[in-house]
C-alpha positions, 0 to 999 in steps of 0.5 A: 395415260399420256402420250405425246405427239410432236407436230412442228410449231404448235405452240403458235395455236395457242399465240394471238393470231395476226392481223388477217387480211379482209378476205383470207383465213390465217392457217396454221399447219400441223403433222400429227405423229402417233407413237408407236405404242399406240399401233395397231398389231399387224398381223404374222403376214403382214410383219415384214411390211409394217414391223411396228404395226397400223399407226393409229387412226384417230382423224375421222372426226373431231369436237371441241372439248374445252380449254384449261386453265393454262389455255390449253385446248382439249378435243375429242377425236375418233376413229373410223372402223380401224384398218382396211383396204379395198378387195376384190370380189369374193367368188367363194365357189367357182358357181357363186355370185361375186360378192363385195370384199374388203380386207380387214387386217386387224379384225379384232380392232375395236373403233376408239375415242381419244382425248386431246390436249393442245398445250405449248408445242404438243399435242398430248393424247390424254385418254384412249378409250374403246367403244363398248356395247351397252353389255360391255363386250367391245364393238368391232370395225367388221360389217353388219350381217347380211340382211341386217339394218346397216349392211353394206353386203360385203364380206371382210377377209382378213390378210389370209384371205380367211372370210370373217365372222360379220359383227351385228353391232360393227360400226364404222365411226365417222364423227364427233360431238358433244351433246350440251346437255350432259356432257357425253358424246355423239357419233355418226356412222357410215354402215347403219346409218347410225346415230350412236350416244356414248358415255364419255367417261367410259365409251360405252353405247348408251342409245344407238339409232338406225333407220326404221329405229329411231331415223327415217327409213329412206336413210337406208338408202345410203349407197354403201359406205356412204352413210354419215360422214359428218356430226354436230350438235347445236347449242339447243341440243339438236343433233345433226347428221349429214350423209355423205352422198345421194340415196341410192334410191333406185339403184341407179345411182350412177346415172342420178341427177339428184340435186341436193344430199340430206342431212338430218336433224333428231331432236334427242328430247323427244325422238322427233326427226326432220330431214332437209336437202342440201343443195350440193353443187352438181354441175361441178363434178361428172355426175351427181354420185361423186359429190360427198360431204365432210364433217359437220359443226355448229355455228349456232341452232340451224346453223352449222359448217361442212366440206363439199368434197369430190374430184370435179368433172375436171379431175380436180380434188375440190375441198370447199367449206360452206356455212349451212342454215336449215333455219328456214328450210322445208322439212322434206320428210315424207315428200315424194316427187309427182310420180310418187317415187323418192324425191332424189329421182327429180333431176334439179332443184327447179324440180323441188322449187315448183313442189314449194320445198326450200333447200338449205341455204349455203354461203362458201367460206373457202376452198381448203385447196386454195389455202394448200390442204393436200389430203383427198379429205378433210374428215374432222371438222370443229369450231372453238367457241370464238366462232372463227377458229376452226380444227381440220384434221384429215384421216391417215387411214391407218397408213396402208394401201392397197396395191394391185400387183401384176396387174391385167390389161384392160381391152384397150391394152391399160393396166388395171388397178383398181382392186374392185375390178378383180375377183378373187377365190379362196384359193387366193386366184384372181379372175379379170373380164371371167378369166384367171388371171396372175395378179396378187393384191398387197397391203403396204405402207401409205406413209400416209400422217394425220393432219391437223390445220387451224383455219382462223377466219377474218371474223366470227361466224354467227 
């Protein structure tokens, strides 16, 4: 299979690159058109909004895959748990506990892999394949069951407000790589956190490892929807995976000063597994919480790139790459503060430094919004084997929103609008502050397109 994409001018990817100044990347930026064959059916309810269907979503993460003969490059992509949008809170019955909701409007969607070929001036997909358990039957997108390892505790509703089966083996994929040694792939997971080996040639689930399953069990501290975000496997093997914020460790995040986020190393050989702590850039944003990290890929062993990325305190969208090394830095599992509590509850890095334990250390590369990147995120991430050319790709969330329609007023007379701040019954009544209120949520088109830059360095990272 073969389909083509037509992003503008992509034949200069593959061109020399030119003289660079001392201190800038070069970019190269491209629009990523998914053909209309590969959407996603929409449903009856939803036709008139989106006729042709979800376009496709493949930006969650991206890997290297080799090159042809013509020079052609070949990666991997992958994307996340297919379409959805936020809801409201599920009152399944006037005297019920308010639940966390998302809709899931194609709920039989199954998380796919692509092959991808950069040649002259378009981007072809090759090959599209779906994740497969090791059975066989087709992963979904839908959330774990309630209790489950990786449940995020929300209820899916489908576009008629239908409360959905939850799915034991959902997965919400977020990256992507190539494991060295055979060829075949890893992907990182938001809901478990998951750590998942997939079969290349098929998309089938080969091993899949979750907290107290293979990873540490503090992982399952993950605040909802914010377990891995980004993946790299180095040259030797080791696998990488860095959580996208803080552990909710206490369950009060959103007063948190912790000072760093973990990423985690699992050595596929022999099962073992380190944790070490990042040292995000707290006094930049209102509060720890916010920070997240992007995707990962690797330099060299203990060596790797990410994207710190949050609005700051000043509001601002900040999307800065910086080179990683966890060569030197203190394997923090099992570590707890003085008190015995989880090492998140430290409020800095003073804290960590007078238990004798050694952050990663991290040098910035560039801020991605200073080179013009636009998108909230930069969710794919990889770097070709000359060590200063690197793929970013964003992430159109299958190109719809959520819209809160009618929206209520809050006590100082605002509009609310965000959908998290509503319940809503199976009735389709919405509630705000305990009250009926006359708002509706909707789900329409965001316009939204994946995005794929070349970054190129002025020299190569080793």
């Amino acid at each position: 299979m073969t389909r083509r994409f037509a992003p503008a001018a992509l034949a200069v990817l593959l061109a020399a690159a030119p003289a660079l100044a001392a201190d800038a990347p070069s970019v190269k930026k491209f629009v990523v058109e998914v053909p209309k064959s590969a959407n996603v059916p929409a449903p009856a309810a939803l036709a008139q909004a989106f006729p042709e269907g979800f376009p496709l979503g493949l930006g969650s993460g991206v890997a290297y895959a080799g090159r042809e003969a013509d020079g052609s490059i070949l990666l991997y992509a992958v994307g996340d748990r297919g379409p959805n949008a936020d809801a409201p809170h599920f009152l399944a019955a006037p005297d019920a506990k308010p639940v966390p909701a998302k809709f899931f409007p194609a709920p039989d969607y199954v998380p796919t892999l692509a092959k991808l070929r950069l040649r002259g001036d378009v981007v072809e997909i090759l090959d599209l394949k779906p994740l497969t358990n090791a059975d066989g039957t087709p992963v979904s997108g839908r959330p774990l069951p309630a209790g489950a390892v990786g449940s995020t505790g929300e209820t899916g509703l489908g576009a008629d407000l239908a409360v959905l089966p939850a799915d034991a083996n959902g997965l919400d994929p977020e990256g992507i790589a190539v494991d060295p040694t055979d060829g075949n792939l890893w992907l990182c997971d938001e809901y478990g956190p998951f750590l998942v080996k997939v079969e290349a040639a098929t998309g089938k689930i080969l091993k899949k490892y979750g907290p107290g399953q293979g990873l540490p069990e503090i992982l399952a501290k993950r605040q909802p929807n914010r377990g891995f975000e980004g993946l790299a496997v180095t040259p030797d093997g080791k696998v990488y995976a860095a959580m996208q914020s803080i552990l909710d460790v206490d369950g009060k995040v959103k007063a948190s000063k912790a000072p760093f986020i973990r990423l985690l190393e699992l050595d596929p050989a022999t099962g073992a597994t380190r944790m070490f702590a990042y040292p995000h850039d707290v006094a930049v944003y209102k509060k720890s919480g916010d920070a997240k990290l992007g995707d990962l890929t690797a330099v060299s062993a203990g060596k790797l790139v990410t994207v710190e990325q949050a609005k700051g305190a000043d509001k601002v969208m900040r999307n800065v790459a910086f080179v990683v090394d966890v060569s030197k830095a203190t394997d923090i599992s099992g570590k707890t503060a003085p008190d015995g509590r989880p090492l998140e509850t430290l409020a800095d890095l003073a804290g960590l430094s007078a238990l004798g334990i050694v952050p990663a250390a991290k040098t910035r590369l560039f801020d991605l919004r200073d080179l013009g990147w636009k998108a909230e995120k930069a969710e794919g991430l990889a770097l070709l084997p000359d060590g200063r050319t690197l793929v970013v790709a964003s992430d159109n969330d299958f190109g719809l929103a959520g819209k809160v329609v009618n929206p209520a007023s809050d006590k100082d007379g605002k509009a609310v609008t965000d959908p998290t701040d509503y319940t809503l019954a199976p009735d389709g009544q919405a509630g705000y502050d305990g009250k009926p209120v006359s708002t509706t949520f909707a789900i329409v088109p965001s316009g939204e397109k994946t995005e794929l830059w070349v970054v190129t360095l002025p020299e190569a990272l080793k």
